[in-house]
N, C-alpha and C positions, 0 to 999 in steps of 0.2 A: 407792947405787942404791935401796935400799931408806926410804932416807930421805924421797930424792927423790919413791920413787912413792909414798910416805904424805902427799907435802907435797902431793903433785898430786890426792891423792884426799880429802884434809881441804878443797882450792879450790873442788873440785865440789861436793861438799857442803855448804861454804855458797853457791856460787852457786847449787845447786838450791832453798836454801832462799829467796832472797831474790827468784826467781824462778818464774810459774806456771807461765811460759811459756818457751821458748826464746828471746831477744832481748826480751821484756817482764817489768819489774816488776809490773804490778798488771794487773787488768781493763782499769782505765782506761785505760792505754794500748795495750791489745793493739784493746779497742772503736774506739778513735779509730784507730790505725792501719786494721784490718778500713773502717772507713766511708770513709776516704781513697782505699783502692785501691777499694773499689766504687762511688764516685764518678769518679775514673780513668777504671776502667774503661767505665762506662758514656757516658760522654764519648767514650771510643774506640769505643763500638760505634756512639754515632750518628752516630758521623762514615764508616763504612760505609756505599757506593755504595747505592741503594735502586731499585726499577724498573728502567727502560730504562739506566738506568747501571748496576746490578748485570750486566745479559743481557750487557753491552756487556764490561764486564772479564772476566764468565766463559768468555768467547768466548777468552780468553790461555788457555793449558794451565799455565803456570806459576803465575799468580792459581787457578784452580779447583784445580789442587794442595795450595796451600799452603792455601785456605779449608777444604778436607774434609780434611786432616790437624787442624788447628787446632778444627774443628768435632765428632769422633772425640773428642779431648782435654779437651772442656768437656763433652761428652756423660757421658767417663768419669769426671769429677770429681763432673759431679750425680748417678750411679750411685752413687757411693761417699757422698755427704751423704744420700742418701736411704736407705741401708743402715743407716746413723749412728744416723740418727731410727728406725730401726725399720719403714720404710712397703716391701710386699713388693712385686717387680716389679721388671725389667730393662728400663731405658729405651732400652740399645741397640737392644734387639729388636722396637719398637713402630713403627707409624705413626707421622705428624707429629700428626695429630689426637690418637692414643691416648697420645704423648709428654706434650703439653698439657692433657690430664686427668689423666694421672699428676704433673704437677707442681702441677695445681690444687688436689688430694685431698691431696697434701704441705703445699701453705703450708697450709691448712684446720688440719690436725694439728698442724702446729707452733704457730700462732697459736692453736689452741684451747687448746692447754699453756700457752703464755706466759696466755693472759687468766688461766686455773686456779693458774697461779701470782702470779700478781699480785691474786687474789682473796684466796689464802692472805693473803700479804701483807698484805691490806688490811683481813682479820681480825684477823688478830694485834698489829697497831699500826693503830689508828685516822688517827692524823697521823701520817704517816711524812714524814720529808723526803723530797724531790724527786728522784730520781734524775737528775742528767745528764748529755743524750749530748750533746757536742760535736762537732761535722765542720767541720774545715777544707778550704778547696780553693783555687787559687791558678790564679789566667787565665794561662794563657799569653801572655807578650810576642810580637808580629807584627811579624814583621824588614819593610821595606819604606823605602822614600826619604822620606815623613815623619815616622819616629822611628829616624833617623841617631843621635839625640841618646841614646839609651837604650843604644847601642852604643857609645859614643864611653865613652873611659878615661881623656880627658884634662879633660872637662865631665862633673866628680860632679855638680852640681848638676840638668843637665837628663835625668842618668842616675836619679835621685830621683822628676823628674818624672815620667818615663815606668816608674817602675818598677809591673809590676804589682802590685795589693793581692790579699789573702788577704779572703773570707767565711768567716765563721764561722757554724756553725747553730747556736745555742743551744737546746735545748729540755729537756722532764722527760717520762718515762714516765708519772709515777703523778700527773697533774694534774689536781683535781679541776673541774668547773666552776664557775667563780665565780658564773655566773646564776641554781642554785640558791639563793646566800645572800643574793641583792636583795632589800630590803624592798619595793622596788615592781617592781609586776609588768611586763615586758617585754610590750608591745604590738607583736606580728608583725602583725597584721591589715592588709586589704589598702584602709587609708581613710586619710586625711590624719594627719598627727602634730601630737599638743595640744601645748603648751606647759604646764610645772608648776610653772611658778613662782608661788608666792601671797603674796608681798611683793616689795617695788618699790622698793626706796632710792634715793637719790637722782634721785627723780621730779619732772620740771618737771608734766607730767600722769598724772592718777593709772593706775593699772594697768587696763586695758580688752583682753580678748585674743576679736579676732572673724572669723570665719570668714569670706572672703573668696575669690574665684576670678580665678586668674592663666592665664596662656598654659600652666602646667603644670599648670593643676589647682584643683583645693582647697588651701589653705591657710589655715592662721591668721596672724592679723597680729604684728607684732616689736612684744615691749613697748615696749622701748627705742624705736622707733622717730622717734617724737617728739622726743627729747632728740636723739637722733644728726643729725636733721638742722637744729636749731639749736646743734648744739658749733660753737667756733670755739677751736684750739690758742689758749693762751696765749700772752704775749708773749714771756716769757723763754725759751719752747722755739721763737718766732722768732730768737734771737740766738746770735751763733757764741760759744762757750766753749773754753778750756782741756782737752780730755778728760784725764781722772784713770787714768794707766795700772793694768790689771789684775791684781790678786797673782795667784802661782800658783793652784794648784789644789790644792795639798796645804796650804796657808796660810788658807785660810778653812773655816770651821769648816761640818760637813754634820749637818743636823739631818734625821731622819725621823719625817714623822707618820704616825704608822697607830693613833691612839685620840682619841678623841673630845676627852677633853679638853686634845688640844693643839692645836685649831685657833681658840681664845680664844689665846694668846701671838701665834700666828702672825699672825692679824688683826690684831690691835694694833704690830706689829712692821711689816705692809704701810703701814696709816695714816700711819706716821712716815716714810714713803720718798717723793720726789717720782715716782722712777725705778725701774722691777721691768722686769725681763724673764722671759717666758711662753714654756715650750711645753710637748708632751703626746706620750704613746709611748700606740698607739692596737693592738686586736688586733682583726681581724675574718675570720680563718678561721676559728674553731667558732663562728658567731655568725652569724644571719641581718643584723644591723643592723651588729654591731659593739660595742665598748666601750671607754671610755678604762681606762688601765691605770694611769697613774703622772701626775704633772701635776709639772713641774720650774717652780719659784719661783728666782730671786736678783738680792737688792739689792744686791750691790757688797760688804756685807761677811758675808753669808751665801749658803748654798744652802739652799736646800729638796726636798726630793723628799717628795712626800704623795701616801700610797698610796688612788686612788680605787676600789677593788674595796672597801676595807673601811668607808671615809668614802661612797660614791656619793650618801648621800643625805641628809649632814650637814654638803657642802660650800656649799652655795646662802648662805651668812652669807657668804661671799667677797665677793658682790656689794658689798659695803659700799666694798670697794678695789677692784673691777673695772669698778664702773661710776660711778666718783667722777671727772669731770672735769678734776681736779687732778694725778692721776697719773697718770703716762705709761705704756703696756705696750706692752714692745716684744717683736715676735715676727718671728719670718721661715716667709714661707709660711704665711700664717692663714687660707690658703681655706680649709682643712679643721678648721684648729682652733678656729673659730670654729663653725659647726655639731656639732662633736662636744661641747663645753662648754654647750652649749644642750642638746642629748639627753639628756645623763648628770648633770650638775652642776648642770643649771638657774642658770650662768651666763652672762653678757652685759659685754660691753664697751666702753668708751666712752673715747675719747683713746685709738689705737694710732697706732702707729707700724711699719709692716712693712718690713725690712730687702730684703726680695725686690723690692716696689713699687720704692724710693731704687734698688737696683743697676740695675734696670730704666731709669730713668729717666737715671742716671750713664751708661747704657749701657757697661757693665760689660761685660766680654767671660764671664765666668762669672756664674751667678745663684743658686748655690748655696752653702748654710754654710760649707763646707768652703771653699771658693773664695775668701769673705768672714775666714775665719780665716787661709788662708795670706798673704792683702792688706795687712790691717792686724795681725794679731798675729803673724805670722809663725809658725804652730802647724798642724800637720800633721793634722787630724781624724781620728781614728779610727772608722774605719767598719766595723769587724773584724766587731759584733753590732747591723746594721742590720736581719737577720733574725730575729733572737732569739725567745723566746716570753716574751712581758712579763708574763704568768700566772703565771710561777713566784713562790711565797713559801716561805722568804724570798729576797729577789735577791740575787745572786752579787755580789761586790765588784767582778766587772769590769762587769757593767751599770749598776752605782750609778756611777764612774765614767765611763760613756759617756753617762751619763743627765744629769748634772752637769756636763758641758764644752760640751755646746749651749746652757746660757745663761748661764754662766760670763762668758764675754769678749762675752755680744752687746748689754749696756750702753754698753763704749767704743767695738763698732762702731758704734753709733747717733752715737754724741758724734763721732766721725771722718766718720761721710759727712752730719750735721749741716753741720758744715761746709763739708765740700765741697761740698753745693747751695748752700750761700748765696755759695762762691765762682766757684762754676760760672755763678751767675744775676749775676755782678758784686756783691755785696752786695744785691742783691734777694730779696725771700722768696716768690717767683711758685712757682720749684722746688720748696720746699720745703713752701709748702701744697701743692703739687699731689698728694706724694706723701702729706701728710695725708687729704687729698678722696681718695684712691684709697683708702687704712686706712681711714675710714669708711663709705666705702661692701662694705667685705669686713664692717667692724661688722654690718651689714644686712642679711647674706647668714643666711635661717633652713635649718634642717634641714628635708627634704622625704624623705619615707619610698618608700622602692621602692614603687611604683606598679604592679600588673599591669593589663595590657588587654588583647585581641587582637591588638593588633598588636606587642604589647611584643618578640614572636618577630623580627619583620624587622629589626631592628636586628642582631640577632648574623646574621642571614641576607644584610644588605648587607654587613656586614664581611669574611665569610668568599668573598664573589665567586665561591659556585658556583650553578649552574642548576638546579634544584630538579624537578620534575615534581610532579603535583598532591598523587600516592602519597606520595612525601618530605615536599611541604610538609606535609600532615596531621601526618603523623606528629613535624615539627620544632616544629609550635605543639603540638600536645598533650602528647610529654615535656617540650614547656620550662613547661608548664604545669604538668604534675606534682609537675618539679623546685621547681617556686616553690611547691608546696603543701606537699611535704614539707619544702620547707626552713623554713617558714615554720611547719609546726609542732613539728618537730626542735627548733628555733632552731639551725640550722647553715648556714653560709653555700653560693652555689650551686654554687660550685668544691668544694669538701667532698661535696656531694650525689651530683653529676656534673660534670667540667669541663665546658668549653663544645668543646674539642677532640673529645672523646668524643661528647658531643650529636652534632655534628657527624656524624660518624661512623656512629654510630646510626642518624638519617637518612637519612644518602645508601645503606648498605646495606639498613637495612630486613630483617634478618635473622631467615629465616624457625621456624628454633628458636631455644628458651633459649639454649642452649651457644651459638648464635654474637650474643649480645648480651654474652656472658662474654669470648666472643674480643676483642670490640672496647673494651673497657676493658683497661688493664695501666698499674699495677697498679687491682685491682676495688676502686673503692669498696663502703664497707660496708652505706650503705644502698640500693647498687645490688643487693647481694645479698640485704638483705632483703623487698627489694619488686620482685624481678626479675618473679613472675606477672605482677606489675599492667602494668608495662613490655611485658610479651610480649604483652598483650590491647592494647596500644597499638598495635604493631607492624602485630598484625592486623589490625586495624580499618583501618587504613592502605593496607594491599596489596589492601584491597576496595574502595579507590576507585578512582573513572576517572581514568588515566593524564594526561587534559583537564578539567579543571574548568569545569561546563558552567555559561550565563553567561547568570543569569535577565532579563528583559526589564525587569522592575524597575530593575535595577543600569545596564542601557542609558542610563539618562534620568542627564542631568551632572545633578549639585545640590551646592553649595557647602558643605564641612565647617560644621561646628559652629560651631567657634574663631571663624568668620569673621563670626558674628555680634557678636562681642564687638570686633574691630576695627571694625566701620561708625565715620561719622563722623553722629552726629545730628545735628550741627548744620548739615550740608550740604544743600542745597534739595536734592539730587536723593537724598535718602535719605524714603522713605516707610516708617515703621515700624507701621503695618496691612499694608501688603504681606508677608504672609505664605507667598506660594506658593512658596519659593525654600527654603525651612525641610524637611528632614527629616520632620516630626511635622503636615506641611499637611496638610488634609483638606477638600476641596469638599462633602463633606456633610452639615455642621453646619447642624442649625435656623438659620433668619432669617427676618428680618420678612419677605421677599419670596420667601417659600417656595413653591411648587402648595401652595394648600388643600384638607386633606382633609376628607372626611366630616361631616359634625357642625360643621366651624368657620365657616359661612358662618349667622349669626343668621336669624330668620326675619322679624325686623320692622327689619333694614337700614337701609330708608329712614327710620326715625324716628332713629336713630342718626349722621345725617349732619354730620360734626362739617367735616372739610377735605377739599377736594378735590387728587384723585390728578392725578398726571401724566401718567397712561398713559391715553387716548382709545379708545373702543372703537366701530369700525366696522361698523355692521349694512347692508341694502340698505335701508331705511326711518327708523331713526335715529338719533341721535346717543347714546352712553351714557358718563358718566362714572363713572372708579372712585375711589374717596372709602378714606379712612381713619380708623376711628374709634377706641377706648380701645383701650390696650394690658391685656392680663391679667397680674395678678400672677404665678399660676401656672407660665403657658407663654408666651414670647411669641409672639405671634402678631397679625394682623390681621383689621379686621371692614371690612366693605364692602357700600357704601348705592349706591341709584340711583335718579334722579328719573325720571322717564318724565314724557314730554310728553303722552301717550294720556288720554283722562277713563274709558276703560273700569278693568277692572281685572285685566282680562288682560295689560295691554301691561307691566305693572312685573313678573308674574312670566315673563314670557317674558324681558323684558330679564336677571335675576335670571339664569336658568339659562342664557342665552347665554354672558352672561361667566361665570358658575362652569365652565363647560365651556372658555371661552378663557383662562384663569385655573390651567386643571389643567393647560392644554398650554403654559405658560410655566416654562422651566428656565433656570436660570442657570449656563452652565460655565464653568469656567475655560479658558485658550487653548490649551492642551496638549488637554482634552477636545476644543474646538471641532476643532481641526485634526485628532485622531482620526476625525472624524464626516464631518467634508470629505475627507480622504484618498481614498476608496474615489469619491467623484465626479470628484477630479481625476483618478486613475487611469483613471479612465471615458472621461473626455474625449482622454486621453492614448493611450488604445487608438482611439480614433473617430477620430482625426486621422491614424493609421498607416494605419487601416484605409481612410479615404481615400484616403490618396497609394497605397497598394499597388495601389489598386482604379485610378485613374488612368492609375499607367503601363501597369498589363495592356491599360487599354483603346487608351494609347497606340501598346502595342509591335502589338495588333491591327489599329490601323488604317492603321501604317507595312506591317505584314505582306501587309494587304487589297490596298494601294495598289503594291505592288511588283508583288502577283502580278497585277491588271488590268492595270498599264503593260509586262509582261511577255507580255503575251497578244495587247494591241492593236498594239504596235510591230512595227516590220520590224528584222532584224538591222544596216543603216545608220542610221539613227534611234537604234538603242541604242547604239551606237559612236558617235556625234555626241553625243548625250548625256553619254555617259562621257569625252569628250573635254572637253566644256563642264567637267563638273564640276570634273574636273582640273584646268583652265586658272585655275578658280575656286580651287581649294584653293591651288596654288601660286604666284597671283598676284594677284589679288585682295584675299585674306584676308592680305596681306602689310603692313606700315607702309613697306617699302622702293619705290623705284620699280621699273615694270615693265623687265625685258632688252632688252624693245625701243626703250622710251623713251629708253636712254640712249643717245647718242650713243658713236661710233666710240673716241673717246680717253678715253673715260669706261671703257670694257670694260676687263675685266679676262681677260687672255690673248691671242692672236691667235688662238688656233684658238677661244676662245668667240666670238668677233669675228665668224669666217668660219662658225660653226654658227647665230648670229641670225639670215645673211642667207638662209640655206641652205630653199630649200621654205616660204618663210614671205611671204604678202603683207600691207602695208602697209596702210592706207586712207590719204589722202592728207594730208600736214599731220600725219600723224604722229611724223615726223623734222624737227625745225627744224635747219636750216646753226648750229651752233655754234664760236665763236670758238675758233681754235684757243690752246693757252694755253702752248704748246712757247714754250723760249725758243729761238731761232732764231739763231745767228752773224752776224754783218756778211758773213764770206765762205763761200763755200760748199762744201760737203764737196766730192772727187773724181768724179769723173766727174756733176757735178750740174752746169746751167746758173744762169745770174740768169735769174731772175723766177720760178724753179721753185719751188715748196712742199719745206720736207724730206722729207714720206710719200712725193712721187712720185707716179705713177698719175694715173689720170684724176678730176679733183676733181668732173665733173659725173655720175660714175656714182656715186655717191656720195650726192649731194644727190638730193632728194626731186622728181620730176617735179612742175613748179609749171604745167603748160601744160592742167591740166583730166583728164589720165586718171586714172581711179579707183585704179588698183592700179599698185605700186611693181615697175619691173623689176629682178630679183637683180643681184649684180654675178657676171659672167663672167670667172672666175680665169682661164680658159684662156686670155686674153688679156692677163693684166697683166704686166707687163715687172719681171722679179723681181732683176735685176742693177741696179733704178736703188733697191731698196726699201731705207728706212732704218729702223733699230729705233729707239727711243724713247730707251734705256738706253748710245746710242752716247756716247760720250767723244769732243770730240774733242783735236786735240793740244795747242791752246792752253790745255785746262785742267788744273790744276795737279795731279798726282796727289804723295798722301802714302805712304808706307809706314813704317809700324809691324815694327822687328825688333828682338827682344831680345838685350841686348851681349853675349853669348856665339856669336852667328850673322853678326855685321858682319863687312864685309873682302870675302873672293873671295867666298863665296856671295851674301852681300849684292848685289855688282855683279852678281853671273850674274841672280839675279832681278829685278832692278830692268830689268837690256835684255833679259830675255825677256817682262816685263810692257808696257815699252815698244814694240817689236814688235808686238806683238798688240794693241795699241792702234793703231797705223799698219794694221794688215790689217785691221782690222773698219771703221778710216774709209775705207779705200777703197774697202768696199764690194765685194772681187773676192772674197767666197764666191761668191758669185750663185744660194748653194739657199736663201735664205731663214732663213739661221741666224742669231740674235740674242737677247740676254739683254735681259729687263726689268729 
């Protein structure tokens, strides 16, 4: 036993020594673990409900149980880290607000130790190596019915596919900034970017760089330019070849340049290659502009990696192999790396070949390296340090390897989908220039420098899709203002400064103390803290505006931007380019020859000056005056003006003299916008006169209908007025009709019998007002029951009926009391002989069917006989 527990207490003690920690050997690993779970976990917090979803779950008793247990528990873990540090205060016991300043005044203390120690540090060893932190973190796989495949055990292969990847953060503590050790100075300023190239190799025209204005601006012109758009690929990179498969990666030798005098080998080593493949690891978060970091070279049996932070400004002797028409540089994705090799390198390129353009046009289902490496090489790209911080020197061996396998195999993919356009197009090379013409014109593409304007704000203002009020908007142009001034002379980029989230934020609250401009950043950038006053005088100035932005009469009047002068088409007749009034900067009150003269510019001897005569005629009541124009003066321009007089006195030429200087001071010239100003207030005039009219009209109207009522109201007898009132009637609902009049229509025309018997009722006639009309009844061969031959089917007396043709004036009614109502036939009668249908649906046929059919029958026998005898019958 005793052996035993010696043996068990000699294990402890060296695992305690081999260990700092419980479960870790070194820092390293305890750091990397620590950033792992605080990535974790921060993943897990933002996937907690927020707003009207948080109210919505709190609303369970079981959810708000388990949240204020859980919340109690993280409470008491920061009570215990902040005892740790030494910072005094119990954070259970505080407000939310007093909570939040107590952890603000925490990070403050701890960061100010870590700077204090990192100072030490940076005393005592000038060049220290780089300390790094690495954080790994891995996506979660999302089960669902289109990656079945990721789940399956029996398909490794599309288990592979879908397997998630790991990021890696790569970065160093103690990184010093490279900007400080550029020999040339970084131009943040807010004006076009020169071009610094001062030699020109392989120039068909010699080097000319001139400032120029595009639809974005200022610019200067692409040296190159010239050459690029008379290149034409060679022939032999017209024809399909053999590709030369690609050694490994650990088979080719990797050279690193970081001193001067090895970029004489390297150049000499380009020259001899037809074929190089290009690209660049770029950093621009501490960087207003940005900078290239690393630029990856290889011909097939080398790599290169050449470090541009120590070369920046002894690589431009490149151009010798970059803009050498002979050799090919193949890149993928050179929208950006062509402008950033212009900024920093003051290189240019001529004969590319972009691997992204050919997938594009292969119509490739992927467009990306990786996608292009697992196609043809069958190689897995590692994207572990896509984040990395390309600052660090010296670089770790697993960046020099991630750095080195993007253009490692992108030689033979060129030589593979070489081919494959020229098989795609049938052996034709239409494809394959096209994808040329598309690389040179990315050739083409120059660097253009962040731009600020006024309006530079509404771009992150349309993107973000919220409604601004005037107070916000102020306040969203003026921080973003800020943020581009301080970034700009920081040199830190704008995300670094303040994100654009926060901005955001900023804005739409508008928060009326410091501390809650603190609240709305997490975590605080640094130089938000150190320029928070200036921010809080933003703030305010902002909340003093009006909530409406009021909208000067100026701005009223449309006029065509700027830019829009640089699209006209001069060459079009309907383009007048004196026409100026449409321009921003137009002004109707420039001097001209045809000005009112003042004072002093009318000569005194005129008439001897009479060099040509004016256009303009001047009309007096006695004579004729012309206005003339004489020398122009150097000085001023201006006009002189002469008059002949017909008179032999000599009064009559200065009488004519100061008529026209008088009708001469009263001529102005405006423009139509003025002119219609001036007319306004007369058409308004006339526009009032013509209401005032018609108002004035009907008053007098409605008084003389009023006048006219109350006399005929006065003179009438109460018969007279009821005749009247009768007429008018008679007028409104017959008259004023397009139909014919009730009475005009004959008997078989009416519609009803009793409207029939109420026309004839109390109502006379004049004579010839009822014509005998054909009857248009169809009538039987034989004749209903109890009816004679020769009898009508209405029955009745046919001459009470018709209109007395013997001369008396007035029509006598007809006398119901006498018409024999058992002979009278309705219109709408059936008789037997006509064929009756019925409609029954086959679920009703059989006994009911028969019942109905001889109860319809029936009553078609009793209505033809005619034995109601009250006068009942359907139309």
């Amino acid at each position: 036993m005793s052996e035993n527990t010696a043996g068990g207490s000699s294990a402890t003690e060296e695992n305690g020594d081999s260990e700092i920690y419980p479960g870790f050997k070194n820092i390293k690993e305890f750091t990397q673990s620590g950033l792992r779970l605080l990535m974790e976990n921060i993943r897990d917090s933002n996937g907690l409900p927020i707003g009207q979803r948080w109210d919505y779950y709190t609303s369970f008793p079981s959810f708000k149980k388990v949240m204020n247990a859980e919340g109690k528990r993280i409470l008491h873990l920061i009570n215990l880290i902040l005892r740790h540090q030494g910072v005094q205060g119990n954070v259970l016991r505080r407000d939310d607000d007093e909570k939040f300043e107590l952890l603000v005044d925490a990070n403050d203390r701890i960061f100010e130790r870590v700077g204090n120690t990192l100072d030490e540090i940076m005393g005592i060893r000038k060049n220290p190596e780089p300390v790094l932190v690495e954080a790994t973190g891995k996506t979660r796989a999302v089960s669902g019915s289109w990656n079945k495949g990721a789940s399956s055990k029996t398909n490794l292969d599309s288990a592979a596919q879908f397997e998630p990847q790991s990021v890696r953060l790569l970065t160093a503590k103690n990184i010093e900034r490279p900007q400080a050790k550029f020999r040339d100075k970084i131009d943040n300023s807010n004006s076009a970017w020169e071009p610094r190239i001062k030699e020109k190799p392989n120039a068909i025209k010699p080097l000319a760089i001139l400032l120029g204005c595009t639809e974005d601006g200022e610019c200067f012109s692409h040296p190159y330019e010239f050459e690029l758009d008379r290149f034409t690929p060679p022939e032999e990179q017209l024809q399909a070849s053999d590709p030369i498969e690609p050694k490994a990666v650990d088979e080719v030798p990797l050279i690193m340049v970081e001193r001067q005098e090895q970029i004489a080998p390297l150049l000499e080593d380009l020259l001899k290659c037809k074929t190089i493949a290009v690209d660049l690891e770029h950093h621009s978060y501490r960087s207003f502009q940005g900078f290239t970091c690393l630029l990856q070279i290889s011909t097939g049996e080398k790599d290169y990696l050449i470090d541009t932070i120590s070369l920046r400004s002894d690589l431009h002797v490149l151009n010798e192999a970059f803009t050498n028409p002979k050799i090919l540089k193949v890149f993928h994705g050179a929208d950006s790396d062509i402008p950033w090799l212009q900024r920093d390198l003051c290189l240019y390129v001529v004969n590319m070949f972009d691997t992204y353009q050919a997938a594009k046009v292969l119509n490739f289902a992927g467009l990306s390296l990786s996608f292009l490496l697992k196609h043809y090489c069958n190689v897995n790209a590692d994207k572990h340090f896509q984040m990395a911080d390309w600052r660090i020197r010296p670089l770790p061996d697993e960046l020099k390897h991630y750095a080195r396998s993007d253009t490692h195999y992108l030689i033979y993919i060129y030589e593979r989908m070489r081919n494959a356009l020229l098989e795609a197009a049938n052996g034709q090379t239409n494809l394959l220039q096209a994808v040329y013409q598309r690389s040179t014109e990315t050739c083409k593409r120059r660097y253009n420098k962040l731009i600020l304007t006024d309006d530079s704000h509404m771009t992150l203002y349309r993107k973000s899709k919220k409604m601004f009020t005037n107070q916000q908007m102020y306040g969203l142009q003026h921080l973003y203002q800020w943020r581009d001034r301080i970034a700009r002379e920081e040199d830190e980029s704008l995300g670094y400064v303040l994100p654009n989230h926060m901005l955001l934020h900023i804005s739409e609250l508008l928060p009326r103390e410091i501390q809650g401009i603190l609240s709305c950043c997490n975590p605080i950038p640094p130089l938000v803290r150190q320029h928070l006053i200036e921010m809080h005088q933003i703030i305010l100035r902002a909340r003093e505006q009006p909530l409406v932005k009021p909208v000067v009469e100026e701005e009223l009047r449309q006029r065509p931007v700027a830019e829009a002068w640089a699209k006209l088409n001069l060459e079009s007749p309907l383009c007048c380019p004196h026409d100026m009034s449409f321009q921003l900067d137009f002004r109707d009150d420039l001097p001209t020859l045809l000005e009112p003269l003042k004072n002093g510019d009318v000569d005194k001897n005129l008439s001897q000056s009479l060099n040509m005569r004016a256009s303009l005629p001047l009309y007096s009541n006695n004579s004729f005056v012309n206005v003339t124009q004489t020398h122009l003066v150097k000085e001023r321009p201006k006009i002189d003006f002469g008059f002949s007089s017909s008179t032999n006195d000599g009064t009559g030429g200065s009488q004519n003299q100061s008529k026209a200087k008088d009708l001469l001071e009263k001529v102005s010239f405006l423009s139509p916008f003025e002119c219609y100003k001036k007319v306004r207030p007369y058409l308004d005039h006339l526009e009032q006169e013509k209401l005032r009219k018609h108002q004035e009209e009907e008053e007098s109207r409605k008084m003389a209908a009023a006048q006219q009522a109350q006399s005929t109201s006065t003179d009438l007898s109460i018969e007279e007025r009821i005749s009247r009132m009768q007429e008018d009637i008679r007028k409104m609902t017959n008259e004023n009709t397009n139909s014919p009049k009730p009475e005009d229509l004959p008997l078989y025309q009416a519609k009803g019998s009793k409207r029939k018997t109420s026309q004839l009722k109390g109502k006379s006639f004049e004579e010839g007002d009822l014509q005998p009309q054909p009857k248009l009844m169809k009538v039987d061969d034989k004749p209903f029951k109890g009816q004679k031959k020769g009898q009508n089917n209405k029955g009745g007396n046919q001459s009470s009926k018709t209109p007395n043709k013997s001369g008396s004036s007035k029509f006598e009614p007809f006398d119901y009391k006498q018409a024999n109502y058992s002979k009278f036939q309705s219109g709408n009668k059936k008789n037997k002989s006509q064929e009756v249908q019925l409609n029954f649906s086959g679920k009703k046929r059989g006994k009911n069917a028969r019942t109905s059919t001889s109860k319809v029958l029936k009553s078609l026998d009793g209505d033809a006989g005619g034995s109601s005898g009250k006068g009942r019958g359907r139309r």
